[in-house]
N, C-alpha and C positions, 0 to 999 in steps of 0.2 A: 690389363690394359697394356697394351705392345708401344713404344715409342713411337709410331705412326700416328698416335691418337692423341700425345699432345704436343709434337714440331712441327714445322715447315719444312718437308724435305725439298719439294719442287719449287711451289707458285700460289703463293698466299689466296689467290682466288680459286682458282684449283682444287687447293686443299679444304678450302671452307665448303666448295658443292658434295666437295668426296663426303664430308662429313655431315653436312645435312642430310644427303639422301642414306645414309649409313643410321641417322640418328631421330631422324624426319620428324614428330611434332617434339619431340624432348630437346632438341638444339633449341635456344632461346636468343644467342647471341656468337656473334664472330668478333674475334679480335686481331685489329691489324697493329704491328709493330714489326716493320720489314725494315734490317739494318741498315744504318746508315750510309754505307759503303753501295748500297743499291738506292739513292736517291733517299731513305727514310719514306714514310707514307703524306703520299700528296693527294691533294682532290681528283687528279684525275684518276687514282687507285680507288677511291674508296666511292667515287662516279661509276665506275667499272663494279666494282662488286655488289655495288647496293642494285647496280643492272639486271645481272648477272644472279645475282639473289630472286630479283622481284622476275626474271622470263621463266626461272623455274618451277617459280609459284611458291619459294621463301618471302615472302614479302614482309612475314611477321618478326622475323629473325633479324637481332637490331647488329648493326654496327658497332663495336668499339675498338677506339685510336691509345694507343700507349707510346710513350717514348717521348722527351724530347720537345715536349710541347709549350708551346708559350703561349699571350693571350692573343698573340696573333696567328699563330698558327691556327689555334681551336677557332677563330672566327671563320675563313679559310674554310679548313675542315668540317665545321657547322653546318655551312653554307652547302657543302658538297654532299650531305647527309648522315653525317654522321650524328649516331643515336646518345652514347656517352661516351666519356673520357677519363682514362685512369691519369692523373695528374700524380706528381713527383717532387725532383728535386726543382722544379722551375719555385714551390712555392715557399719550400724551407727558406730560412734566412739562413742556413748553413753553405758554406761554397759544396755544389756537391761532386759527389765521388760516383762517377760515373763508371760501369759496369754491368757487365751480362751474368747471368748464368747459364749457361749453352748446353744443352747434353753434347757431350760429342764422343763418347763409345758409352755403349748398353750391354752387359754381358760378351767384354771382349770384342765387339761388331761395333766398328767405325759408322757414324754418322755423323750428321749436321745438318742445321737447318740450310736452307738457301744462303746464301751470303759467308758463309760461317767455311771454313777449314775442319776436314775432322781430325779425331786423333787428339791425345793429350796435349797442350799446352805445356810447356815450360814458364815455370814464372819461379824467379828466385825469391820470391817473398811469400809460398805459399810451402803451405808441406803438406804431402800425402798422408792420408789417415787410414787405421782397416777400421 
């Protein structure tokens, strides 16, 4: 499995037809969770891909929304087709600790999802490991 098969390098809708037709009746579901910093996923994204799903004759292939979600959003979001929802820290009683795990180099070659900066991060509270 090459890093193309499971980020978003370009366009979250994009990459979900590249990978249907790539994966065609074994794809079962798409997941949308497009970073904050690009609006986070709204009905009118997931109005667009459920579209966009169903002209290519994906119809069976369900939607799911991550990130960030409250119960108003997933109503929202419900409404606009989406099929499940990975739920998180909205539901812990803990304050949560918000955070990504991003690829951003694979064997030395820079990437990133859409949204994202490639190349290591510096963060002084983290330490490299081999």
């Amino acid at each position: 499995m090459n890093a193309r098969s499971f980020i978003t390098l370009k366009d979250e809708i994009g990459e979900a037809l590249w990978v249907a037709e790539a994966l065609g009746t074994k794809l079962t579901g798409i997941r949308l969770d497009t970073p904050g910093e690009h609006g986070g996923v709204t009905p009118d994204l997931v109005r667009e891909a459920r579209a966009r799903l169903n002209q290519a004759a994906y119809e069976r292939v369900q939607v799911v929304v991550s990130g960030g979600l409250t119960p108003e959003k997933i109503a929202l979001l419900a409404e606009a087709g989406v099929d499940s929802f990975g739920v998180g820290s909205y539901i812990s009683r803990e304050p949560a600790i918000n955070m990504t795990m991003d690829l951003k180099e694979v064997e030395g070659r820079l990437l990133a999802k859409r949204g994202r900066i490639p190349g290591l991060t510096f963060n002084q509270r983290l330490q490299k490991i081999s």
